[in-house]
C-alpha positions as CSV (number, residue, x, y, z in Angstrom):
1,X,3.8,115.1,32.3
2,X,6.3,116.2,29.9
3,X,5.8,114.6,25.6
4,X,7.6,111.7,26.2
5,X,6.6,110.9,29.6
6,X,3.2,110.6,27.9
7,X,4.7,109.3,24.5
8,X,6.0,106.3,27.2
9,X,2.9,105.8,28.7
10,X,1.0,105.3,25.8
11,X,3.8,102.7,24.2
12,X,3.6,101.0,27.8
13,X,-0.4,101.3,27.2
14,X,-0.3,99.6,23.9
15,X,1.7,96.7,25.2
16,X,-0.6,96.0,26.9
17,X,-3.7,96.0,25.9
18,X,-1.9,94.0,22.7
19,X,-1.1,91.7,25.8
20,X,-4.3,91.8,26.5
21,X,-5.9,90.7,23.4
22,X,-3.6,88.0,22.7
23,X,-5.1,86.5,26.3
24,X,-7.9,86.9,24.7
25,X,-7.0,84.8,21.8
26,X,-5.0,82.7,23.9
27,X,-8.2,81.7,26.1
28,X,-10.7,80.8,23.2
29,X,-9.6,81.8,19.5
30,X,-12.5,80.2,18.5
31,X,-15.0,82.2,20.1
32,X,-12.8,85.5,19.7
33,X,-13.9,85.1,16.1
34,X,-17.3,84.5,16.6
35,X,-17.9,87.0,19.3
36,X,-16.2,89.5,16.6
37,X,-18.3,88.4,13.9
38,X,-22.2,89.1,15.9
39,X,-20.6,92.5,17.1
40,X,-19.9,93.8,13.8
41,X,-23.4,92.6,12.6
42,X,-24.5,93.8,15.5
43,X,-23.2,97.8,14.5
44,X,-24.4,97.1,11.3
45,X,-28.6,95.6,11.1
46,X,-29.3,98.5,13.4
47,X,-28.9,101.3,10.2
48,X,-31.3,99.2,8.1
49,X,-34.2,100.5,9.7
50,X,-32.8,104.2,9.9
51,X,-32.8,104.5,6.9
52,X,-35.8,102.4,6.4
53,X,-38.1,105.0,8.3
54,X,-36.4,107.8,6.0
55,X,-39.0,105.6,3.4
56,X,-41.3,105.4,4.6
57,X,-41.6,109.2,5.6
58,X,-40.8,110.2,2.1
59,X,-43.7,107.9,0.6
60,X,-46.2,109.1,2.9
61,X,-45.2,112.4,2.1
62,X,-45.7,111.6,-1.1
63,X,-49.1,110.5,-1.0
64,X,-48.3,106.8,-1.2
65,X,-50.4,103.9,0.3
66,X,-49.8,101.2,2.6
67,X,-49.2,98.8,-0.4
68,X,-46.1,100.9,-0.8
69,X,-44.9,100.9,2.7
70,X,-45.6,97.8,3.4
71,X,-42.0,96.7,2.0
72,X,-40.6,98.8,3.8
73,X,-42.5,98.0,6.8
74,X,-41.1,94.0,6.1
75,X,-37.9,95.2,5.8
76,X,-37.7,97.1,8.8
77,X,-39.2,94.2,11.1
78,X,-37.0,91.9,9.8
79,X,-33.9,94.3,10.6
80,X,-35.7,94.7,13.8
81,X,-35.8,90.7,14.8
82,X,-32.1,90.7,13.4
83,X,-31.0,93.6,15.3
84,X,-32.5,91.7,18.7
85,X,-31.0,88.5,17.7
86,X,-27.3,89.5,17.0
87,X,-27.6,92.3,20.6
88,X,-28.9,89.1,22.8
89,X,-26.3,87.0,21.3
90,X,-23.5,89.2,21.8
91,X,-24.4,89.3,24.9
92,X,-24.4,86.1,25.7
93,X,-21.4,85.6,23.6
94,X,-19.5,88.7,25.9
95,X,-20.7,86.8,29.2
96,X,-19.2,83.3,28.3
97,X,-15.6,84.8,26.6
98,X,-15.8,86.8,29.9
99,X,-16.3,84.0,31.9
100,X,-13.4,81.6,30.1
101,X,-10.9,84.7,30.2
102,X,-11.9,85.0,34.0
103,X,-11.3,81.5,34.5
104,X,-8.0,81.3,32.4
105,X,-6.8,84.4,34.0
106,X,-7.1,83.2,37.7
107,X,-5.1,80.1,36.1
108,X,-2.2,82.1,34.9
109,X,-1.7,84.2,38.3
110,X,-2.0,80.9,40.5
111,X,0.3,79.2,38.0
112,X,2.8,81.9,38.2
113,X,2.6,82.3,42.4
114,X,3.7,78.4,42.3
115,X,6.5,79.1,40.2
116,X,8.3,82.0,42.0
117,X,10.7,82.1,44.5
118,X,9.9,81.9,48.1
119,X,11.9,84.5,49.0
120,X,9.7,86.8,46.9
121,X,6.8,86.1,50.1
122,X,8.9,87.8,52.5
123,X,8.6,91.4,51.0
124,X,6.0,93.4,51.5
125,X,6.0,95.4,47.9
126,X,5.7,91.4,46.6
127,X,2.4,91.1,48.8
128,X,0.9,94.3,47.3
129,X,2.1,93.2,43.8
130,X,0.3,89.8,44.6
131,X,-3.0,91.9,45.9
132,X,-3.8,93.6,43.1
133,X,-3.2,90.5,40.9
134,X,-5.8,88.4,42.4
135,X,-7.5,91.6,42.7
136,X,-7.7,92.2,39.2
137,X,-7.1,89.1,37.0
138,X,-10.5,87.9,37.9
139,X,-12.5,90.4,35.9
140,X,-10.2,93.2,34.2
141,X,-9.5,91.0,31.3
142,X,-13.2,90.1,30.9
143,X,-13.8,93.9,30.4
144,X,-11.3,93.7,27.6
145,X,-13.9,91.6,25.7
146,X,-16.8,94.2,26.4
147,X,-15.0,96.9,25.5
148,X,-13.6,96.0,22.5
149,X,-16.7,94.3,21.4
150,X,-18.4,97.3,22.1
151,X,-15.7,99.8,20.0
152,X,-16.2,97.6,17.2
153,X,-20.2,97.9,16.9
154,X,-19.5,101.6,17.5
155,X,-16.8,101.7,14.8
156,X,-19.2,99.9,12.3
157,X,-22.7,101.9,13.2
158,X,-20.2,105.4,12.6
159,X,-19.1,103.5,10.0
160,X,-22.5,102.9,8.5
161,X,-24.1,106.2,9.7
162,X,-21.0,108.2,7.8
163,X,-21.7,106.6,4.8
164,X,-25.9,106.8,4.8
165,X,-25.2,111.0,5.2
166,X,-21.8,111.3,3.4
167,X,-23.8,113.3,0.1
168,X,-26.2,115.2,2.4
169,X,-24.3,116.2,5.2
170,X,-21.9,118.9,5.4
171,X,-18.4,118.0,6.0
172,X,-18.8,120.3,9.5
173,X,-21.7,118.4,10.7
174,X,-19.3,114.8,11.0
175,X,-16.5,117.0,12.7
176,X,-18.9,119.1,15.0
177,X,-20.4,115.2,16.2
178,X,-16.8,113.9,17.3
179,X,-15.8,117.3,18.9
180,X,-19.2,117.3,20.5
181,X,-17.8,114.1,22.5
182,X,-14.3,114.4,23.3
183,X,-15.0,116.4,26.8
184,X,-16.2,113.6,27.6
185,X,-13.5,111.1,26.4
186,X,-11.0,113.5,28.3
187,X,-12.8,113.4,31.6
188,X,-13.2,110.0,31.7
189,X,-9.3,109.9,30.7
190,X,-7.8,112.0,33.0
191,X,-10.3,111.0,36.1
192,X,-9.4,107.1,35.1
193,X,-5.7,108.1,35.4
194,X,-5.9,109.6,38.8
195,X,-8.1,107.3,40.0
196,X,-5.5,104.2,39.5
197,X,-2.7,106.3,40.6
198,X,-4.8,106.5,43.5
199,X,-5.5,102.8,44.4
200,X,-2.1,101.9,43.6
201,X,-1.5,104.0,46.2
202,X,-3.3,102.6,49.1
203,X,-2.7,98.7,48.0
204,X,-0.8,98.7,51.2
205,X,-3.8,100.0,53.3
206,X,-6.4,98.5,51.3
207,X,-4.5,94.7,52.4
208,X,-4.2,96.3,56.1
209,X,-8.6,96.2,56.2
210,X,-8.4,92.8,54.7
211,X,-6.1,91.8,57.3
212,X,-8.5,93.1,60.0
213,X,-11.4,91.7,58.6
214,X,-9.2,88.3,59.1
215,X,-8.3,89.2,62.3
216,X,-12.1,89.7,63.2
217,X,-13.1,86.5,61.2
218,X,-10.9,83.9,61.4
219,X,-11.8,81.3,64.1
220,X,-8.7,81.1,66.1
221,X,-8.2,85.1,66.0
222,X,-11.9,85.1,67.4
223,X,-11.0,83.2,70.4
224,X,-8.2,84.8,71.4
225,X,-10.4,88.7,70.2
226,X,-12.8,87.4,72.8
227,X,-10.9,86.9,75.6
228,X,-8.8,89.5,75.5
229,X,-11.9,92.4,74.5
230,X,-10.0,93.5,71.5
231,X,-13.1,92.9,69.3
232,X,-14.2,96.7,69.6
233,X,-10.7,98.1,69.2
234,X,-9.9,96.0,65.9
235,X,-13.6,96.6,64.6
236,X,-12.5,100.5,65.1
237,X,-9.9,100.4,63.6
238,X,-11.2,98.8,60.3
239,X,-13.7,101.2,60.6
240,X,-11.2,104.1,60.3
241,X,-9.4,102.7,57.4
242,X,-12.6,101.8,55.6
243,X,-13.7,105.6,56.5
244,X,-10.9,107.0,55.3
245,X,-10.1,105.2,52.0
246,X,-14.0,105.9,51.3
247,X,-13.6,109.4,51.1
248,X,-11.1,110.2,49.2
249,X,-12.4,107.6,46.8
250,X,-15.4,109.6,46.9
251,X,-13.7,112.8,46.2
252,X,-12.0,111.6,42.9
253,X,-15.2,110.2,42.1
254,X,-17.2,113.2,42.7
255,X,-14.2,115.5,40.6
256,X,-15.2,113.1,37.7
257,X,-18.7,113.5,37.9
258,X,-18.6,117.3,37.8
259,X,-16.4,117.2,35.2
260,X,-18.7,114.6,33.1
261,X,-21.6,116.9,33.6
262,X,-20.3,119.5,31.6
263,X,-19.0,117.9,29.3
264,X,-22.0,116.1,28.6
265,X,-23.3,119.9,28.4
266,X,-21.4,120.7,25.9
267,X,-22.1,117.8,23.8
268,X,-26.1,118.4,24.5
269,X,-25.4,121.8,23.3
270,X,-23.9,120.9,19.9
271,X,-26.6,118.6,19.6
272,X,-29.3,121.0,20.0
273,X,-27.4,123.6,17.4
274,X,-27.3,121.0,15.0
275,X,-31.0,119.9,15.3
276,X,-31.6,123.7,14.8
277,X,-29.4,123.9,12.1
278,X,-30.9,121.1,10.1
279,X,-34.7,121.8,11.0
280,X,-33.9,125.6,9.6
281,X,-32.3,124.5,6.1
282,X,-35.4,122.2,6.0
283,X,-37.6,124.9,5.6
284,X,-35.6,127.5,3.7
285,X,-34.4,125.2,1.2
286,X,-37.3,122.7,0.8
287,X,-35.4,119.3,2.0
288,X,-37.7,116.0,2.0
289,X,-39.3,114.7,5.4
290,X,-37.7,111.8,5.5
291,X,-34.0,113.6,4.5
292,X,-34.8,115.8,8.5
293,X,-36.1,112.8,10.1
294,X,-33.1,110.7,9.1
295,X,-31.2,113.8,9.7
296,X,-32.5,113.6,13.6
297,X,-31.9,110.7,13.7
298,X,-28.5,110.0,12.5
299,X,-27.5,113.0,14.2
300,X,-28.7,111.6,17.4
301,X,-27.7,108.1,16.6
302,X,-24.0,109.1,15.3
303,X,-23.4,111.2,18.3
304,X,-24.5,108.3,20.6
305,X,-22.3,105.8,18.7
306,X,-19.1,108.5,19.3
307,X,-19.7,108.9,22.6
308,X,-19.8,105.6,23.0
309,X,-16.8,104.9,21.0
310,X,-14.7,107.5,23.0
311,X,-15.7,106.0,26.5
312,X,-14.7,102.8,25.2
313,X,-11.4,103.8,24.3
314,X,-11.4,105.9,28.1
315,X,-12.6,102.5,29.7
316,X,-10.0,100.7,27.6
317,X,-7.2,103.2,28.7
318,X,-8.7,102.6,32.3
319,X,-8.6,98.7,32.2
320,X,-5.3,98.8,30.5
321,X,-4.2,100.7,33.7
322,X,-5.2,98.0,36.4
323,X,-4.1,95.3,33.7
324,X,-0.6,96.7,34.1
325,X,-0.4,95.2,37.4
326,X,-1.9,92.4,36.8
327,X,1.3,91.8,34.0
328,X,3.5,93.4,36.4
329,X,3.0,90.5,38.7
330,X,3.7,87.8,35.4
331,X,6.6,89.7,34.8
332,X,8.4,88.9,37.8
333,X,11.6,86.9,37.3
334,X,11.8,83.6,38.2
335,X,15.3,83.6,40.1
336,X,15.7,80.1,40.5
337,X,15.5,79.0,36.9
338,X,17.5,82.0,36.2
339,X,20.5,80.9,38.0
340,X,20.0,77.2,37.1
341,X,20.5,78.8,33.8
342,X,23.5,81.1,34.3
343,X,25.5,78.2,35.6
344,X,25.6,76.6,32.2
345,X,25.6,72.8,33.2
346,X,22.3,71.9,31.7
347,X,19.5,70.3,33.8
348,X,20.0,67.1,35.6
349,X,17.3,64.9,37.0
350,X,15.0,61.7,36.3
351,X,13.0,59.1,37.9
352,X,15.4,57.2,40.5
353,X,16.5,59.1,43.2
354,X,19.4,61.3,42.7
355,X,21.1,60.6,46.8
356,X,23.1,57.9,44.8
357,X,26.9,58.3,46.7
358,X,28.5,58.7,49.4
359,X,28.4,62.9,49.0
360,X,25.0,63.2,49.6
361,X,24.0,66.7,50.1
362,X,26.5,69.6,51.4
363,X,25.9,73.1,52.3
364,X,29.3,74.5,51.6
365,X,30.2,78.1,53.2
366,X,26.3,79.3,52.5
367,X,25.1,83.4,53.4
368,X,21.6,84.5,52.9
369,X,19.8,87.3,53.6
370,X,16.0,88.4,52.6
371,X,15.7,91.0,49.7
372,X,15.1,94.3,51.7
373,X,16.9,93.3,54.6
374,X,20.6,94.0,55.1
375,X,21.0,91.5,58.0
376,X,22.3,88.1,57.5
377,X,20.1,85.6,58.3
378,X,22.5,82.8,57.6
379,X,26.6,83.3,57.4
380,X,29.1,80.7,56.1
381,X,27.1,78.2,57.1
382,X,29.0,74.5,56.3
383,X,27.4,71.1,56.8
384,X,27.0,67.5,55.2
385,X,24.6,65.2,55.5
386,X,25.7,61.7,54.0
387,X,23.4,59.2,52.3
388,X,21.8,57.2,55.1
389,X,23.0,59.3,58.1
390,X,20.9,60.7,60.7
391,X,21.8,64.6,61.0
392,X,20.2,67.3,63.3
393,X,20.3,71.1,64.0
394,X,19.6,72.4,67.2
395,X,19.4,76.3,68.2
396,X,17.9,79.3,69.6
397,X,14.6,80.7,68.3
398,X,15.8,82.9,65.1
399,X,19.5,81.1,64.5
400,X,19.0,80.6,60.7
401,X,17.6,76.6,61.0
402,X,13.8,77.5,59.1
403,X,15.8,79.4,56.5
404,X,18.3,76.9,56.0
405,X,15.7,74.1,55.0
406,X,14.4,76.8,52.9
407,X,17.7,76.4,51.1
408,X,17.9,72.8,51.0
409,X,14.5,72.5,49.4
410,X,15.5,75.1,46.5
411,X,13.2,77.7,47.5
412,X,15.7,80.1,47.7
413,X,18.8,80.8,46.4
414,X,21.9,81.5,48.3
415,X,23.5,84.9,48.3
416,X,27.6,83.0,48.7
417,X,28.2,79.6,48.6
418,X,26.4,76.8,46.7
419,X,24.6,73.7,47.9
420,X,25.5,70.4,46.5
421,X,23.9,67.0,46.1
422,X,26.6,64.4,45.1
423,X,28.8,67.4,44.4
424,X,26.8,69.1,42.3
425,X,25.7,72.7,42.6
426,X,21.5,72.4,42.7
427,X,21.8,75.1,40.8
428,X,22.0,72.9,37.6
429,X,19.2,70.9,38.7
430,X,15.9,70.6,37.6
431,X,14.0,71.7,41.0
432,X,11.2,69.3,40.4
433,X,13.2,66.4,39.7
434,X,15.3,67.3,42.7
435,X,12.6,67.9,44.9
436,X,11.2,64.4,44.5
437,X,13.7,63.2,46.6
438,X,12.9,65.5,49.5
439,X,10.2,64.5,52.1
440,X,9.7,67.3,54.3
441,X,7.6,68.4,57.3
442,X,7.7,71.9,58.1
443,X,6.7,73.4,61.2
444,X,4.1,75.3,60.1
445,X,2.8,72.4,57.7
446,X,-0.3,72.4,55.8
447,X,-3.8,71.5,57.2
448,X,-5.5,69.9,53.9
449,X,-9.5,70.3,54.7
450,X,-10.1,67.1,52.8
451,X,-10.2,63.5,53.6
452,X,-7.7,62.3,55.9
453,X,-6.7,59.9,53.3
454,X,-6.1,62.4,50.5
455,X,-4.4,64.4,53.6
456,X,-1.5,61.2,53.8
457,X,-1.5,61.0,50.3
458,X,-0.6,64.4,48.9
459,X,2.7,63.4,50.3
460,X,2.9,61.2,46.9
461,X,-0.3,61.8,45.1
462,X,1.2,59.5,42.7
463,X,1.1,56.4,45.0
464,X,-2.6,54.8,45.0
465,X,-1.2,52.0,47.9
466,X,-3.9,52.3,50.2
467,X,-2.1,49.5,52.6
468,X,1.4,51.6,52.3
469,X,-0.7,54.9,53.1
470,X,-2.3,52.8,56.6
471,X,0.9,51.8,57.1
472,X,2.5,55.3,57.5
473,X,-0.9,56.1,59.9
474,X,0.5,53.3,61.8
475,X,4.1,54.5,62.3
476,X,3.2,57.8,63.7
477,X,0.2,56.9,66.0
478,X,-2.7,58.2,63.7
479,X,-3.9,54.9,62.6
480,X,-6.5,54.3,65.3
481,X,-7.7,58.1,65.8
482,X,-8.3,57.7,61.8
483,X,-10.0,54.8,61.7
484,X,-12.1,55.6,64.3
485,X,-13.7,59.2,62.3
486,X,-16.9,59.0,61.5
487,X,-16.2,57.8,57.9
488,X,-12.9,56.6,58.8
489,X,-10.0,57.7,56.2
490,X,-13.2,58.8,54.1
491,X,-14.1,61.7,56.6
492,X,-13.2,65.0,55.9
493,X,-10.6,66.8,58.0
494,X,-11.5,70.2,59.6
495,X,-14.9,72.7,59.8
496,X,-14.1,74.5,56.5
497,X,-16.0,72.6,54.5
498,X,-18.9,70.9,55.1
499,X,-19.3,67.5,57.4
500,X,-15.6,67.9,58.5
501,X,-14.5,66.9,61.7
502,X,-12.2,68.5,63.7
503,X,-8.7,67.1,65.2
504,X,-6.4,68.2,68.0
505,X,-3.2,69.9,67.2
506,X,-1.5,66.9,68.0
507,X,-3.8,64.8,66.0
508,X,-3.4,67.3,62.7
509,X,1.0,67.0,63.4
510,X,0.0,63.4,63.6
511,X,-1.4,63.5,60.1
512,X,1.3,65.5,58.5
513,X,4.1,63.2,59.8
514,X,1.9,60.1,58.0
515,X,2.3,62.2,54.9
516,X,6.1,63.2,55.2
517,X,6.2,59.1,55.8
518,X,4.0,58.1,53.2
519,X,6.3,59.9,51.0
520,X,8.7,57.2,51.4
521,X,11.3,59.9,49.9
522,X,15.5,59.3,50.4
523,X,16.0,62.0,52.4
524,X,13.5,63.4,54.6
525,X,13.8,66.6,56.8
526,X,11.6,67.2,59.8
527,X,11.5,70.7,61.5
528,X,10.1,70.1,65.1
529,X,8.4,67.1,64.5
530,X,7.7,66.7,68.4
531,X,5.9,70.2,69.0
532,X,2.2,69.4,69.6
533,X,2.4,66.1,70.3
534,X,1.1,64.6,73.8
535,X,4.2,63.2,76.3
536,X,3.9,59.5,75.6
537,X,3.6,60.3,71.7
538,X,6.6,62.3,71.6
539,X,8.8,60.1,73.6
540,X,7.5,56.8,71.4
541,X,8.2,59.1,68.4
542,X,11.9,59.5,69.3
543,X,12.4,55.9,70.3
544,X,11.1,54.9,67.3
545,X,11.9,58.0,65.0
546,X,14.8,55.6,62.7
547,X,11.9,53.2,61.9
548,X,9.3,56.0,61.2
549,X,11.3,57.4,59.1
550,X,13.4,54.5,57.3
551,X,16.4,54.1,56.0
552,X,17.5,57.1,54.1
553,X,18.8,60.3,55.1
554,X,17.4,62.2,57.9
555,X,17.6,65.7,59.1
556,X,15.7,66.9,62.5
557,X,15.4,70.3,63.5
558,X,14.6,70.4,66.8
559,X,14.9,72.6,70.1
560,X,14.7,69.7,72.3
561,X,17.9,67.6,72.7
562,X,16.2,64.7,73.7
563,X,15.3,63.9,70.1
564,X,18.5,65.4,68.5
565,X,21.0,63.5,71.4
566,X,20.0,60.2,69.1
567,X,21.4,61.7,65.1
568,X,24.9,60.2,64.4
569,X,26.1,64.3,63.8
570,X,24.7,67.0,65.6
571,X,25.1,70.6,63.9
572,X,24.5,73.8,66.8
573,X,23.3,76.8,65.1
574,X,23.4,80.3,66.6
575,X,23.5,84.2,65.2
576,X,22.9,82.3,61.6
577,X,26.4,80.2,61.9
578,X,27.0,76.4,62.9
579,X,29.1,77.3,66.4
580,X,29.6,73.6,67.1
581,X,29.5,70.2,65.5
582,X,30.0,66.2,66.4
583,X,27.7,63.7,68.2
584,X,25.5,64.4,71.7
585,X,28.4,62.9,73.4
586,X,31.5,64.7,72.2
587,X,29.0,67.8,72.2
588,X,28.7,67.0,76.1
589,X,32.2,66.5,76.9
590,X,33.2,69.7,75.3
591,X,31.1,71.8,77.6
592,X,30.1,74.2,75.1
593,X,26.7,75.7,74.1
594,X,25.5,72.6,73.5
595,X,25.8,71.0,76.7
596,X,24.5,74.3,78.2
597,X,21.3,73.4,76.6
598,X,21.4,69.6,78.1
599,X,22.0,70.2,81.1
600,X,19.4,72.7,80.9
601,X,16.7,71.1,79.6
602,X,17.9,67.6,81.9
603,X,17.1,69.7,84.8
604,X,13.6,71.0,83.7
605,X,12.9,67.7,82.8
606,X,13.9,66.7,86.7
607,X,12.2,69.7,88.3
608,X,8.9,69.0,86.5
């Protein structure tokens, strides 16, 4: 790496780690300064007795009795007790800072994967970025406080030791002890360096093992393992990756530890010149006892406290690396508030619903395509859906309708054309504020492995109307399944956790459509609200769907025209465009795609 490749590095370093610390801060100022406080007591009790025993050597030497020493002796125990107290302490002050940051950290990530875009979910580079987030927030911030607490007792005890041997040591002897280590401090540098290179790597292939271990864990991928016999080939194939990632981890490991031995002979041999050095000027030039013996042992004590000082600053360089990432995930931009922002018309939002008109919400000549991807998924799509009108999309598998709710919810942002509530581009609305008018079921909706009451009421969690939340069990056929649980709205939902009860597919879409209800929200959108449910159900659900769903604005996404036939407008979505438009009758009468799928699905319905 050329001078400012590494000059950039270490700038990049140092941003981070003073990131770093002011987490730290952030998490618990408080105990920051206390934690900083027993560490630097901490490097300093322990020099009290070293010098102590220097004496206590001397006034033995000098004939002296234990009346004499016994001072000394005082002073030392006390030092001692001190010395204990401030290490056990730190400690426990280390493991409880280390514990808060932990805690604070896994706040941050989770806060900042509900504030970006979804769009950002459908890029793999995003899911390795996400990886080693979780990966890493948990714990590399902790070792920021151990590390640091550690270089600052090390600091102080060189500190300390530098100043008890200042007049007695030659100027070499202070040199020759920081040389001795920094073979060490380079090792550990260089190995750290290559080592995260390395795992940033195989992110990638370290997600594809977890993925297999879900494949070989998860209770409907079991099932399906089972039947098929593809337990073996999936347990192989983990294998292989695990194998493989294992030893070339072990071969960067085993580079460092060659390289740490010798270093680590280097620094013994230094030492042992040293120790050689003083014990010979001892003699020849008639030095005290207690002058070699606190020459051992500061020697042996200074060297210690530079090694260790050195492999905190390579630990720090190393946890600075794998904090990078963690930041790097932070750092991702938010792209909806960004172009709320660039359109310059403030925020907009408040407590009543904003579906006030008769605009309601428009999508107006709308493309969109996934970062990555070149393909279109939507183009120049055009539709309205007025306050109190009953709109649906129908279309092939793939045609654009998922990603379009996508874009009605605000998740993503359109790449041309805007989307408008009341005319306004949402663009200059608050998402949250906008969002609470949106009740939405998605096809792929959320099994909550709580109570099925808390299940119907995260559709408001606001609303504490136990009656309304029965009421929207009642409207969508869950009522009596419900009450009928062991606990009745009390039990909990699913085998996750424990004394759950399990539901039918049906039952859970059941659930889910109480909560898009429950919501009570001005518009509501429903993608495939039908799939799972039994026959009688699904054709009670469509008789009934205007009163399930009330009053407001309703959009159903649906492959089966026997639910759409019933909206007032029917949009027909194919290739990522709206190819036709008007209601099931007009639809039939022009003998387009449309009524293709009618009379399709009219003569299934017939044969069967």
């Amino acid at each position: 790496m050329n001078l400012s490749g590494r000059i950039l590095r270490l700038r990049k370093g140092a941003g981070v780690f003073s990131r770093g610390i002011g987490l730290l801060w952030k998490s618990s100022p408080g105990l920051s300064l206390l934690t900083v406080t027993v560490m630097t007591f901490q490097g300093i009790v322990p020099l009290v007795p070293l010098y102590a025993v220097k004496l206590m050597v001397d006034t033995l030497a000098a004939g002296g009795g234990f009346a004499e020493i016994l001072p000394v002796i005082m002073l030392t125990g006390a030092a001692l007790l001190l010395s204990a107290l401030f290490r056990t302490g730190g400690n426990f002050l280390r493991q409880v800072q280390g514990q808060v940051l932990s805690d604070y950290m896994q706040g941050v990530v989770q806060q900042k994967s509900v504030e970006l875009d979804l769009a950002y979910y459908e890029v793999p580079e995003f899911h390795d970025k996400l990886h080693r987030a979780q990966a890493e927030a948990p714990y590399r911030p902790a070792q920021i406080v151990d590390i640091v607490t550690g270089l600052i007792s090390s600091a102080v005890s060189i500190a300390g030791i530098a100043g008890l041997l200042i007049y007695t040591l030659p100027w070499f002897t202070i040199l020759l002890l920081a040389v001795s280590a920094l073979p060490v401090a380079l090792v550990l540098l260089s190995s750290s360096a290559r080592i995260y290179a390395w795992r940033m790597e195989q992110t990638s292939s370290e997600r594809h093992v977890f993925y297999l271990n879900w494949l070989l864990t998860d209770k409907t991928n079991v099932r399906e393992n089972r039947i098929n016999g593809l337990q073996d080939h999936f347990q192989e194939k983990a294998s292989s990756w695990r194998i493989r990632l294992r030893r070339e981890l072990l071969s960067l490991t085993g580079r460092r530890a060659a390289g740490e031995f010798f270093a680590v002979a280097f620094q013994s041999l230094i030492t042992i010149g040293l120790l050689g050095y003083f014990a010979y000027t001892s003699i020849t030039s008639g030095t005290s006892l207690g002058n070699l013996v606190l020459f051992f042992q500061a020697i042996q004590r200074g060297q210690q406290a530079m090694s260790d000082l050195l492999r905190g600053v390579a630990r720090l360089y190393e946890t600075n690396l794998y904090l990078s990432a963690v930041f790097e995930f932070l750092n991702l931009p938010v792209e909806v508030e960004k172009v709320k922002e660039a359109t310059g018309e403030g925020k907009a939002g408040g407590d009543g619903p904003l579906i006030d008109d008769s605009r309601g919400l428009s999508v107006e000549s709308v493309s969109f395509h996934y970062p990555g991807t070149a393909n279109k998924v939507l183009d120049r799509v055009s539709l309205k859906i007025a306050p109190g009108e009953f709109v649906a999309i129908v279309g092939d598998n793939g045609a654009g309708k998922s990603t379009l709710i996508n874009l009605l919810c605000r998740f993503y942002e359109p790449d041309e054309g805007r989307v408008c509530l009341n005319g306004t581009d949402l663009r200059s609305l608050e998402p949250e504020e906008y969002r609470k008018n949106l009740g939405v079921l998605f096809q792929d909706f959320t099994h909550y492995y709580y109570t099925a009451a808390e299940n119907i009421r995260y559709g408001d969690i606001t609303n504490d109307n136990n009656s309304a939340l029965h009421e929207a069990a009642e409207k969508v056929g869950a009522h009596e399944f419900l009450k009928a649980l062991p606990d009745g709205y009390g039990t909990v939902l699913g085998r996750w956790l424990e004394d759950g009860a399990e539901l039918s597919g049906g039952q859970w879409k059941k659930v889910a459509l109480a909560r898009t209800v429950f919501r009570g929200a001005p518009f509501t959108i429903l993608d495939e609200p039908t799939a799972e449910l039994d026959p009688p159900s699904e054709s009670d659900f469509i008789d009934n769907i205007r009163g399930i769903v009330g009053g407001g604005s309703l959009l159903l996404v649906s492959h089966k025209i026997a639910a759409a036939r019933r909206a007032d407008r029917i949009y027909v979505m194919r290739g990522g465009r709206v190819i036709e438009e008007g209601s099931h009758d007009e639809l039939v009468q022009a003998a387009g795609y449309y009524a293709g799928l009618y009379h399709t699905q009219l003569r299934q319905i017939k044969e069967s």
